[in-house]
C-alpha positions as CSV (number, residue, x, y, z in Angstrom):
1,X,13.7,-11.3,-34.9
2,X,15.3,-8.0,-33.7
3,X,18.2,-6.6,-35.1
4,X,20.3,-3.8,-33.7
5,X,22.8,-2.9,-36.2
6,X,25.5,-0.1,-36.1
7,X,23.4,2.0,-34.2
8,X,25.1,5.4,-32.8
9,X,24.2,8.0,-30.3
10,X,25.4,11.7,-29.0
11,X,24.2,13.7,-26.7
12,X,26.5,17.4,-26.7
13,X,30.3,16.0,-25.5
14,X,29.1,12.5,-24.8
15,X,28.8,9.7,-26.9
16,X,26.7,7.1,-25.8
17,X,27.0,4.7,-28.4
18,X,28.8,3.6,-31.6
19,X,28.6,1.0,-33.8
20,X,26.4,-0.2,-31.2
21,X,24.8,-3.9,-32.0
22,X,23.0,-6.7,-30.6
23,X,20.4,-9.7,-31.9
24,X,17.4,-10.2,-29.6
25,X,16.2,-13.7,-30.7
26,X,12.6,-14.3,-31.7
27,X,10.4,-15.8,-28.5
28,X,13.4,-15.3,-26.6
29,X,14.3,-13.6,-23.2
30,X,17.2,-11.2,-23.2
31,X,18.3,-9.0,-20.0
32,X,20.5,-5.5,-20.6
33,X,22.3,-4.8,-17.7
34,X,25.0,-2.3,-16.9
35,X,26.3,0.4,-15.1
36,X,24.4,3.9,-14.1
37,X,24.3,6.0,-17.0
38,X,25.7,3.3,-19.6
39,X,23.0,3.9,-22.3
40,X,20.9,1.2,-21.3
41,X,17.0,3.8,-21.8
42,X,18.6,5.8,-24.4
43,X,18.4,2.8,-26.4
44,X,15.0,1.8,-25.4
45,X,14.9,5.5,-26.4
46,X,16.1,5.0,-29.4
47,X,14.3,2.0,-30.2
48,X,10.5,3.1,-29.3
49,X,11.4,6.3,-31.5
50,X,11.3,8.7,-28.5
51,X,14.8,10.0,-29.6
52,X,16.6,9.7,-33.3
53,X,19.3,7.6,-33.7
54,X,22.3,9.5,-35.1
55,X,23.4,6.2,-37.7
56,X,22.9,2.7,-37.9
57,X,19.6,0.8,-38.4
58,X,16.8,-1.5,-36.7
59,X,15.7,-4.5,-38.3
60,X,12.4,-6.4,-37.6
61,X,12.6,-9.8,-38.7
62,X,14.5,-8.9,-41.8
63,X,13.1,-5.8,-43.1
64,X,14.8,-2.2,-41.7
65,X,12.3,-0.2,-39.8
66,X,12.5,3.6,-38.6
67,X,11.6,2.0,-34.9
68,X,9.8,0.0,-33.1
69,X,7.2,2.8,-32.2
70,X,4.1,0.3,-33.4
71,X,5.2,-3.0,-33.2
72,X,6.6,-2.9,-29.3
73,X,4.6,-2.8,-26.4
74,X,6.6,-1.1,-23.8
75,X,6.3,-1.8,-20.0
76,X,8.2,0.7,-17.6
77,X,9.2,0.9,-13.9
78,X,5.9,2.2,-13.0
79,X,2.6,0.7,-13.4
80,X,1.1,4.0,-14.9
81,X,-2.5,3.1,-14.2
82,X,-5.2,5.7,-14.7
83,X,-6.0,6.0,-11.1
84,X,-9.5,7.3,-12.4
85,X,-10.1,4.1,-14.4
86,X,-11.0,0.6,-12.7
87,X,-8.7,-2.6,-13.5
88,X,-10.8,-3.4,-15.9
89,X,-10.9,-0.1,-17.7
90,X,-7.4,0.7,-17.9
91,X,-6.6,-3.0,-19.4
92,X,-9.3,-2.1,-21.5
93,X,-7.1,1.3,-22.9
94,X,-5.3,-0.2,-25.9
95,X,-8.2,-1.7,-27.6
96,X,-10.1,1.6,-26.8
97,X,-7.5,3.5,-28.3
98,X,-7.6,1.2,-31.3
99,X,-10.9,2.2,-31.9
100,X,-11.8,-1.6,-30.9
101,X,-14.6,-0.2,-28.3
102,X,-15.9,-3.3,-26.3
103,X,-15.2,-6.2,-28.9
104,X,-12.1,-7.5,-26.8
105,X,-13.5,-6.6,-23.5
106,X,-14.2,-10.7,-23.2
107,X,-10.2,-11.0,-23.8
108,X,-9.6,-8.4,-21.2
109,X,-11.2,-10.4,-18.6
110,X,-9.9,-13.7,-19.4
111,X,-6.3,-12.1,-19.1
112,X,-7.1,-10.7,-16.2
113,X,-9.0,-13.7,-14.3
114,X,-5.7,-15.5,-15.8
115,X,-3.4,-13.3,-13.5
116,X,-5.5,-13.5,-10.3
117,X,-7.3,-10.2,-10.6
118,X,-11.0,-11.6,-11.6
119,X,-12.0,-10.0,-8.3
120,X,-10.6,-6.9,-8.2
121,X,-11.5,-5.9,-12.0
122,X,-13.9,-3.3,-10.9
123,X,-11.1,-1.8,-8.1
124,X,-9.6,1.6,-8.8
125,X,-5.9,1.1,-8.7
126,X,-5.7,3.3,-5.1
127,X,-7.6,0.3,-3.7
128,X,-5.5,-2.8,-4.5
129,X,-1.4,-3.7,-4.1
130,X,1.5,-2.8,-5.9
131,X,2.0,-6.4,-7.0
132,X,-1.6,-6.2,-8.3
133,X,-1.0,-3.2,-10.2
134,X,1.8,-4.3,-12.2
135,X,-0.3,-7.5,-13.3
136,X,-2.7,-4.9,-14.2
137,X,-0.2,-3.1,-16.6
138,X,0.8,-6.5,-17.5
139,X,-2.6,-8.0,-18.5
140,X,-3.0,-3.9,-20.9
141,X,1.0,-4.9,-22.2
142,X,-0.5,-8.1,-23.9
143,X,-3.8,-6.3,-24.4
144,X,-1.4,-4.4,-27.5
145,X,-0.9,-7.5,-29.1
146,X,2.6,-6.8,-29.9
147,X,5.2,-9.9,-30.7
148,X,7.7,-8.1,-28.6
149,X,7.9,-6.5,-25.3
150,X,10.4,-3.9,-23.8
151,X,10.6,-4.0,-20.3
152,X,12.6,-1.3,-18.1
153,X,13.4,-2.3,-14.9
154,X,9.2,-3.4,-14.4
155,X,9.7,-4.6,-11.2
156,X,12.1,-2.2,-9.4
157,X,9.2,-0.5,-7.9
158,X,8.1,-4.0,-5.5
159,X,9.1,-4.8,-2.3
160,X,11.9,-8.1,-2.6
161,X,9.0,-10.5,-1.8
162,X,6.5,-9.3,-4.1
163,X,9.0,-9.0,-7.2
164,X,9.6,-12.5,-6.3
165,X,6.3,-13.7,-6.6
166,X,6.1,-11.6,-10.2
167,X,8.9,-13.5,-11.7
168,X,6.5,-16.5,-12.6
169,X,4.1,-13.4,-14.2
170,X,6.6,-12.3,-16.2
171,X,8.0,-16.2,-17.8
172,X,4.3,-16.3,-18.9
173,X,5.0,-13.5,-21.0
174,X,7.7,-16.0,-22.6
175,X,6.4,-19.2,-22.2
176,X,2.4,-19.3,-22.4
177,X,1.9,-15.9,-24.6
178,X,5.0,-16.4,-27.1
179,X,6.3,-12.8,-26.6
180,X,10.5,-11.5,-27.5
181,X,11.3,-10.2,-24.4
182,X,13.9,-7.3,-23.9
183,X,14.4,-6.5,-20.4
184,X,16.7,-3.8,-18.7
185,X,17.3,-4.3,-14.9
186,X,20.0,-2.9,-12.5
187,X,19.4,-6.3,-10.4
188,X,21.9,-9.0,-11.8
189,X,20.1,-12.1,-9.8
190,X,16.6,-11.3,-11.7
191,X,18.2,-10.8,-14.7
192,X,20.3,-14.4,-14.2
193,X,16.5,-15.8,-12.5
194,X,14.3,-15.1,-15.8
195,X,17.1,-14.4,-18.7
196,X,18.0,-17.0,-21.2
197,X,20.6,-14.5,-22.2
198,X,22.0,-12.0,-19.9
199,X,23.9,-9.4,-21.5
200,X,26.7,-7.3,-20.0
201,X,27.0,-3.4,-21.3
202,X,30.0,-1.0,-20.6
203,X,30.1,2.2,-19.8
204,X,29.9,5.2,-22.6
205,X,30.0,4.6,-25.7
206,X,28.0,1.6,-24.6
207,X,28.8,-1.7,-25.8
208,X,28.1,-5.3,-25.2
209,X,31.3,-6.8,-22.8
210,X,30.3,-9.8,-22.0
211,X,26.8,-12.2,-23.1
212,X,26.0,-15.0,-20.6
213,X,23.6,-17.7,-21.1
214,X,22.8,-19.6,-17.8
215,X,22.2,-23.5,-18.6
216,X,20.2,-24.5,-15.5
217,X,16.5,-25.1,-16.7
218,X,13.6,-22.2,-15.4
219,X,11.8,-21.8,-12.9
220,X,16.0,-21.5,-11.7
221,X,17.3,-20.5,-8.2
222,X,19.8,-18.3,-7.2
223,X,21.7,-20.6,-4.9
224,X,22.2,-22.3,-8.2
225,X,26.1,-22.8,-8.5
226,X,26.1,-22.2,-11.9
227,X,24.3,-19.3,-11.2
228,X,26.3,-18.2,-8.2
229,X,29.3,-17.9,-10.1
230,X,27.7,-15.7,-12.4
231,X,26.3,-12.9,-10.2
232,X,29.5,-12.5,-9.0
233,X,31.6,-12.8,-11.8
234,X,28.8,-9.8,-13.6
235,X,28.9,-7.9,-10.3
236,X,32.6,-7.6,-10.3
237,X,32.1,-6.6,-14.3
238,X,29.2,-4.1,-13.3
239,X,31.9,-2.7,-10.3
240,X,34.9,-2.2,-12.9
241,X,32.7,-0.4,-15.2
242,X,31.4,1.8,-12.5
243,X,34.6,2.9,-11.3
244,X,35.7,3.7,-14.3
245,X,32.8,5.9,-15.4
């Protein structure tokens, strides 16, 4: 579905990547990770049109596009609720600002009551969790109505137990909604939990070192041999990188 071809980047005396490329297959789950400072958000940079590329091309399901500006939704490391606006409301925001007005409030709802937050729809976001905020920016994510979904490090924000209890939130995306998921994360074991493909980047210019593809069926668990032997073997990756940066 998404093609990555050849892409380049500079920024003064550093060059963050060249001839960089990578396929992120349709309905599928892919996880970036790499060391500090690799290139890992210039590329999401680069690929919601926040930044120009300086060569290559992006290529959505066969035809090149300048970027993925309108056809991404984009979910970042912090929920970025209005704190003005109820649940409801800010799930509401992307068909507002489509010009939709209240013709998929009935969708909004039923996403909402289908991530636990039927209750707390008419909260302000100061009133509930930070577990319940990020389903919040979840449930206005699918309220785009994009095929794919960039995700940068959405979780990083939750406590260990509550990104835990997310990780089932976030297959749905995959699994019951159909999205392309592209995920950074600095945390190899969630990346190795919800990744069908795990995908390990160098340091500057970026590249992809090593691609992983655990075999053990989802929902998986960490103490998973198979997947035992990968955290460490990425980690020791990750820690080669770093000291060479």
């Amino acid at each position: 579905m998404l093609e990555i071809c050849e892409v380049s980047k500079r920024f003064g005396d550093l060059q963050v990547m060249e001839g960089f490329s990578l396929t992120v297959p349709e309905s599928g789950f892919t996880a970036l990770v790499g060391p500090s400072g690799c290139g890992k958000s210039t590329l999401f940079d680069l690929l919601t049109g926040v930044v120009a590329r300086d060569g290559g091309s992006i290529r959505w399901k066969g035809d090149e596009v300048p970027d993925l500006g309108s056809l991404a939704a984009y979910m970042q490391q912090k929920d970025l609720l209005l704190p003005w606006l109820s649940l409801f409301e800010n799930a509401m925001l992307p068909a507002r600002v489509a010009g939709e007005g209240d013709a998929r409030s009935d969708e909004a709802r039923a996403l909402l009551k289908h991530l636990g937050l039927e209750d707390f729809a008419h909260y302000l976001p100061g009133a509930v969790s930070g577990g319940m905020r990020q389903r919040c920016a979840l449930v206005r994510t699918l309220m785009f109505g994009r095929e794919i979904v960039l995700l940068d490090e959405p979780l990083s924000a939750l406590d260990a137990i509550t990104r835990r209890s997310l990780h089932a939130v976030l297959l749905l995306l995959q699994t019951e909604f159909r999205k392309t998921l592209l995920m950074i994360t600095h945390d190899v074991e969630e990346a190795l939990l919800l990744a069908d493909e795990v995908i390990v980047l160098s340091r500057p210019p970026m590249t992809v070192r090593e691609c992983f593809r655990p075999k053990s069926s989802k929902p998986r668990r960490i103490t998973d041999p198979e997947l035992v032997r990968l955290k460490e073997h990425i980690l020791s990756e990750l820690e080669a990188e770093s000291d060479a940066l």
